[in-house]
C-alpha positions in Angstrom: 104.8 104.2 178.2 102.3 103.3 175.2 99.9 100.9 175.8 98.9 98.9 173.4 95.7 99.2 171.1 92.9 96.7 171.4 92.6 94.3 168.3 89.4 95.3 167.0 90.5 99.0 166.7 93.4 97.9 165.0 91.2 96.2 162.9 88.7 99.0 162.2 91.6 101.6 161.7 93.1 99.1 159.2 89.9 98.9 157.1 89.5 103.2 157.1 92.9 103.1 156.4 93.0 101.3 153.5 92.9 103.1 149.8 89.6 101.2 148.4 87.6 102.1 151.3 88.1 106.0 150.5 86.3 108.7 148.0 82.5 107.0 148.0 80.6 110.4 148.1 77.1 110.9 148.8 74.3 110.3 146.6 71.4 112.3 145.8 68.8 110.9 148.1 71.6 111.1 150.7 72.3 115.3 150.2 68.6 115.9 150.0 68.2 113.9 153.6 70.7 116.0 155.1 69.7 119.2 153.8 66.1 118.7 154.6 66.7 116.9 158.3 69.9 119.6 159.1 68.7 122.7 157.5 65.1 122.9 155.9 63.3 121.6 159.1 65.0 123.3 161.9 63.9 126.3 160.0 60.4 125.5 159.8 60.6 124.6 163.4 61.9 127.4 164.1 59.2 129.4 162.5 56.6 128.0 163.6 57.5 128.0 167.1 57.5 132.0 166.8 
């Protein structure tokens, strides 16, 4: 038997489900964050913990 969902997942999933909320990519200040926090510095970390 399903149980039913809580309303204010409903209501999230409705707004992620709707078109206009969809396709916003990330800027540049945005790819240069998560290259240098996800790849560049774990690196240097890396090396300088050698």
């Amino acid at each position: 038997m399903a149980e039913k969902i809580h309303p204010e997942l409903e209501r999230r999933l409705r707004i992620l489900e709707n078109p206009e909320n969809e396709g916003r990519d990330f800027d540049g200040l945005a790819w240069a964050a998560l290259i240098g926090l996800g790849i560049v510095l774990p690196i240097i970390i890396i090396l300088v913990g050698r």
